[in-house]
C-alpha positions in Angstrom: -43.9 20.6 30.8 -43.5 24.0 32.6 -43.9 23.6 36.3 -44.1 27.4 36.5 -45.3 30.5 35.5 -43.3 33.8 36.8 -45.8 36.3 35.8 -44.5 40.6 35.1 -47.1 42.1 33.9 -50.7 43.5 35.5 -53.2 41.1 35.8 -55.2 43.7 33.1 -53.4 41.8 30.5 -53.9 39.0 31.4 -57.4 37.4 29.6 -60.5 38.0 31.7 -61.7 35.3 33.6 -64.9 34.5 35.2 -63.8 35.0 38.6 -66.9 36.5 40.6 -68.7 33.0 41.6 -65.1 31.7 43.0 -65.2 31.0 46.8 -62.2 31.8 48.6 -61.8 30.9 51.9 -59.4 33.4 53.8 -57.5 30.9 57.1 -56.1 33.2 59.7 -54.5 32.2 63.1 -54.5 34.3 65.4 -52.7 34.8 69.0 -53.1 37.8 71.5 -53.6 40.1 67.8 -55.6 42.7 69.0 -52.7 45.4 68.5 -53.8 45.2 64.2 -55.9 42.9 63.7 -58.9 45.3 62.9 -56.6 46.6 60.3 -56.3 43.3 58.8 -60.0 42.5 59.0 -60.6 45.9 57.3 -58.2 44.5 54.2 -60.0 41.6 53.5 -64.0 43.9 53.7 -61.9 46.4 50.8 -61.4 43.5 48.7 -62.8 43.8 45.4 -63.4 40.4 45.2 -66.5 40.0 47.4 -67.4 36.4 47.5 -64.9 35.6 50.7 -65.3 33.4 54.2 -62.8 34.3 56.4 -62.0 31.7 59.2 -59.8 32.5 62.2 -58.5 29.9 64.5 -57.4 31.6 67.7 -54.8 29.5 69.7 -55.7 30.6 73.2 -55.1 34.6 72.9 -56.0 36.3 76.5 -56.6 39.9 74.5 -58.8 41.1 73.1 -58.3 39.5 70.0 -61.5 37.1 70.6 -63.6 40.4 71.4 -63.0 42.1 68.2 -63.6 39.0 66.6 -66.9 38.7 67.8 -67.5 42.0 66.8 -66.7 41.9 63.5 -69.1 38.2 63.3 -71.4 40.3 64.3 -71.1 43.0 62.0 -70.7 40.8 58.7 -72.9 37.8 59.8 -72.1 33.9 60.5 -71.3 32.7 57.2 -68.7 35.7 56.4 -66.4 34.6 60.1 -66.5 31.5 61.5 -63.8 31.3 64.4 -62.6 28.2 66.0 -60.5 27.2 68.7 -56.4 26.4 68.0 -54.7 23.4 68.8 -52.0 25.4 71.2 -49.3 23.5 69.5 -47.6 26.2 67.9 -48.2 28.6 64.5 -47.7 25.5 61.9 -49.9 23.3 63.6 -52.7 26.0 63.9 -52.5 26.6 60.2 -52.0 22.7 59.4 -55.6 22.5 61.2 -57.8 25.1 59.6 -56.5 23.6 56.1 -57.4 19.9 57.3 -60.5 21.2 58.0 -62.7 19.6 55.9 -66.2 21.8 57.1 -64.6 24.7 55.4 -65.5 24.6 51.7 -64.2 26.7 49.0 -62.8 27.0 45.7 -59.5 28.1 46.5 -58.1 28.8 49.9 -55.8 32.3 51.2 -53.2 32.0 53.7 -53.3 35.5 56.0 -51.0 36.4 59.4 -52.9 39.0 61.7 -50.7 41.6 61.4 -51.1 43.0 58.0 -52.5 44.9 55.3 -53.7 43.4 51.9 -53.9 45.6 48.4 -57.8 45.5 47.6 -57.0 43.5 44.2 -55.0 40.9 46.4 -57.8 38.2 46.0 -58.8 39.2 42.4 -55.2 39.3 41.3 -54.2 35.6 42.5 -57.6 34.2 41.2 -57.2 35.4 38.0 -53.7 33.7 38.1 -54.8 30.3 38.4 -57.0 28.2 36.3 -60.5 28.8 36.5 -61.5 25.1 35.0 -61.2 22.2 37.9 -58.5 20.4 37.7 -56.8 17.7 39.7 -53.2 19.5 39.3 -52.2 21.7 42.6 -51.7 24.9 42.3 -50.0 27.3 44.5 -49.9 31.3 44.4 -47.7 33.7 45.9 -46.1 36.9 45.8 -43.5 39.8 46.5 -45.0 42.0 49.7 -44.1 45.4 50.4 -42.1 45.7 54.1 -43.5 48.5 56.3 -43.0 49.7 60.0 -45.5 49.0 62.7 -46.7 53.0 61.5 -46.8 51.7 57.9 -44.0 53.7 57.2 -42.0 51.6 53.9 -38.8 49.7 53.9 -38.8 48.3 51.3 -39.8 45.2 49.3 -39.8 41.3 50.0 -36.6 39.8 47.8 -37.1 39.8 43.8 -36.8 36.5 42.7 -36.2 35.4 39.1 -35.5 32.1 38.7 -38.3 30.1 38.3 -39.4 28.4 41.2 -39.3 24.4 41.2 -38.7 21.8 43.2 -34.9 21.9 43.4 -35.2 25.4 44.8 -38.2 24.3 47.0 -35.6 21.9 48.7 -33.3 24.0 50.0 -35.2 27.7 50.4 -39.1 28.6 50.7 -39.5 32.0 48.4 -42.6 33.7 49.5 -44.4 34.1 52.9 -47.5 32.1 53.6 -49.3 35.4 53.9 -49.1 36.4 50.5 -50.3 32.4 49.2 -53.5 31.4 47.9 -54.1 27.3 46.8 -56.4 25.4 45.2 -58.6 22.1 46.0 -55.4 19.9 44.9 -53.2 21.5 46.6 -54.7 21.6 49.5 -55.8 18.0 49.2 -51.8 17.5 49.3 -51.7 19.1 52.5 -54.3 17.2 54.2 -52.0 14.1 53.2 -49.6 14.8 56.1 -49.7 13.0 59.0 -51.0 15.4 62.1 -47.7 14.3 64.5 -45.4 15.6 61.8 -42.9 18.3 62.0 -43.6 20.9 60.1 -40.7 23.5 59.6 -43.4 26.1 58.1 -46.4 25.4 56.1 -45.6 27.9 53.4 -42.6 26.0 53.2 -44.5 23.0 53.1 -46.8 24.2 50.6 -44.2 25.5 47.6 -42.1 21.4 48.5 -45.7 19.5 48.2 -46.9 21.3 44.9 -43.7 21.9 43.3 -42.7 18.3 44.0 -45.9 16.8 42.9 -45.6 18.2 39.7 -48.0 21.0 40.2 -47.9 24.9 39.4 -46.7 27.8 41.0 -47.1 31.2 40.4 -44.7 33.6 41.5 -45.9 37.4 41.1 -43.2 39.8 41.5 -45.6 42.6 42.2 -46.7 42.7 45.8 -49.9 42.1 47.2 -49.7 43.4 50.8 -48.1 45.3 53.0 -45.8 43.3 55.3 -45.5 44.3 59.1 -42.2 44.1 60.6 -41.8 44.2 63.8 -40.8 42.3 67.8 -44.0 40.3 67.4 -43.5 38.5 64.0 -42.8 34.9 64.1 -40.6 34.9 60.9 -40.5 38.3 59.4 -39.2 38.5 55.3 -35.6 37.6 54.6 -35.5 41.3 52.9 -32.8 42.9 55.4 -29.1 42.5 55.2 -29.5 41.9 59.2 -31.8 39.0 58.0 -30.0 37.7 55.1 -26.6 37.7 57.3 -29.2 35.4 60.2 -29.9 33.5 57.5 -26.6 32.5 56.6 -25.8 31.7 59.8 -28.7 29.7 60.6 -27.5 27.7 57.1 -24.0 27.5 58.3 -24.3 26.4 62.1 -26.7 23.4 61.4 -29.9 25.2 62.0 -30.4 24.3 58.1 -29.6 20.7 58.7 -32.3 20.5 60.9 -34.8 21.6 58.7 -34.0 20.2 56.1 -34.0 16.4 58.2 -37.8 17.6 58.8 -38.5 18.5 55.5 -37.5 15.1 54.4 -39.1 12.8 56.3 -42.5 14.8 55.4 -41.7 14.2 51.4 -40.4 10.9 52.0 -44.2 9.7 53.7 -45.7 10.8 50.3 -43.0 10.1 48.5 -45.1 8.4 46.0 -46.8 10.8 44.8 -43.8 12.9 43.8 -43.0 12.8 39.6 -40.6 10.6 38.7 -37.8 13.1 37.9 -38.6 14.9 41.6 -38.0 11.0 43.3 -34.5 11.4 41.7 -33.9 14.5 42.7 -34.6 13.7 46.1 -33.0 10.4 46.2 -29.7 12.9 45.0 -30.4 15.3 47.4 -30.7 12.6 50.5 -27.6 11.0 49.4 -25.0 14.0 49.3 -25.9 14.6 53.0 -24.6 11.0 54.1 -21.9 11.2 51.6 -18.2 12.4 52.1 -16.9 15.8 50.9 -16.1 15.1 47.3 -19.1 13.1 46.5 -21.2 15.4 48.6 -20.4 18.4 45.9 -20.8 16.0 43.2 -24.3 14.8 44.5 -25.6 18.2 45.2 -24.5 19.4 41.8 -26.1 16.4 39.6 -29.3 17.0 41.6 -29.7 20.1 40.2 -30.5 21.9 44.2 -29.6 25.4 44.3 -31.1 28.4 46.3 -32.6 31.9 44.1 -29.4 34.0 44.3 -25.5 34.2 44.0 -25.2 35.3 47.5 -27.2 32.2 48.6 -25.6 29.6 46.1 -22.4 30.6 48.0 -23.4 29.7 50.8 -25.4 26.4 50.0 -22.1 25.5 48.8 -20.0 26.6 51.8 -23.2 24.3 54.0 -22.1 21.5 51.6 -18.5 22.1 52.9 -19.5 21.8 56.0 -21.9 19.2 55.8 -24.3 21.4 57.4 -26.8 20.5 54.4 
């Protein structure tokens, strides 16, 4: 069975759903935001998908980022924001605790920074791209974003990717910003299954490992949703530039990689259960070629079937491998 669909076309052609009655709940984290964040809050009112909560969790900003919060509760009512205090323990955390959240109660559930801009049809588009019927199978949405100055000014476009996402991409490379994801209940249910004290690496990251390994469906949209702020303030801006994908190397090749990827393990292997069969092997694959010698290292991380979404990035996977910096 597919664990993917990489969708081309407009959502037009796609068979109408009934989509109006679906709740989405829009999580935001904010921190000392006030430089865009009315532009961001004026994205999600333009949405043609009305039927919205948005709930911010605001990790201790001393802007005005609470102010125009308040202001915009104000203007659109209780039940439309509801804003809650962070945990202070940095951006995965935050994000971690609005999805654990169990007061907020929605159909599906968008991931949003403060800095950006959605596409009115951003919340229509990923609805209609996920089953409309319950179902106990996660489900994880994303997309391509288009990059933009602090002026909105273009440059560019997120990386196209074509190979289809699964779990032996998920292992070694996250392919879409949290920003452009939406989940459903199962997904998120997934989510709330890690333990509080773990070390997150990021939680879109987290998100495309858990569904993808648990034998779920993702959705990858190569048409973008939003458009992507780049600038000083972003935590992790898109791997788009060749500044960025030369960073990224390096972080891969000096044992930055490594790390994360030792994170990334121990939070599969304390649901490692609930992975498919076939994943479990995958992983047991994966896990060995990093404690194995060169020759059996190469052999491991071929047989497993781990590779990144392009040449460039292959290459250097393998040249990791070399290293042992995997």
């Amino acid at each position: 069975m597919k664990d993917i669909f990489r969708l081309d076309s407009d959502p037009s052609a796609i068979a109408e759903h009934s989509i109006e009655s679906k709740k989405v709940a829009i999580l935001v984290c904010t921190y000392n935001g006030e430089r865009f964040l009315r532009e961001q809050l004026e994205s999600f009112i333009n949405q043609t998908h009305k039927n919205w909560s948005i709930h911010v969790s605001d990790d201790g900003s001393t802007d005005a980022t609470l102010e125009i919060l308040e202001e915009y509760k104000k203007q659109l009512g209780d039940e439309k924001i509801v804003i809650l205090q962070g945990p202070r323990q940095g951006f995965a955390k935050n994000f971690l605790s609005l999805i654990k959240n169990r007061e907020i109660v929605a159909d599906y559930f968008a991931f949003s920074d403060q800095d950006d801009i959605w596409l009115e049809d951003k919340l229509s588009r990923s609805i209609a791209q996920i089953p409309q019927t319950p179902t106990s199978k996660p489900h994880l949405y994303c997309s391509r974003t288009k990059l933009v100055n602090t002026d909105l000014a273009p440059l560019g476009f997120s990386p196209l990717f074509k190979k289809r996402p699964c779990f032996e991409n998920s292992l070694v490379q996250s392919i879409a910003g949290a920003n452009t994801m939406m989940i459903n209940n199962a997904a998120r249910d997934l989510m709330c299954r890690i333990a509080d004290d773990a070390l997150v690496v990021a939680h879109d990251w987290l998100a495309y490992l858990l569904v993808t390994g648990c034998g779920g469906q993702v959705v990858f949209d190569q048409n973008p949703t939003l458009l992507y702020r780049q600038h000083e303030g972003n935590l992790i801006g898109a791997n788009a530039t060749y500044k960025n994908q030369v960073n990224r190397i390096l972080k891969m090749l000096s044992g930055r990689f490594s790390e994360w990827s030792t994170q990334n393990l121990i939070v599969l292997n304390s649901i490692r259960m609930e992975l498919t069969e076939d994943n479990r092997r995958t992983l047991e694959r994966f896990e060995a070629a990093r404690n194995s010698g060169l020759l059996s290292r190469l052999y491991l991380m071929k047989k497993s079937g781990v590779h990144r979404q392009t040449l460039k990035g292959n290459i250097s996977l393998v040249a990791a491998a070399i290293l042992n910096k995997i």
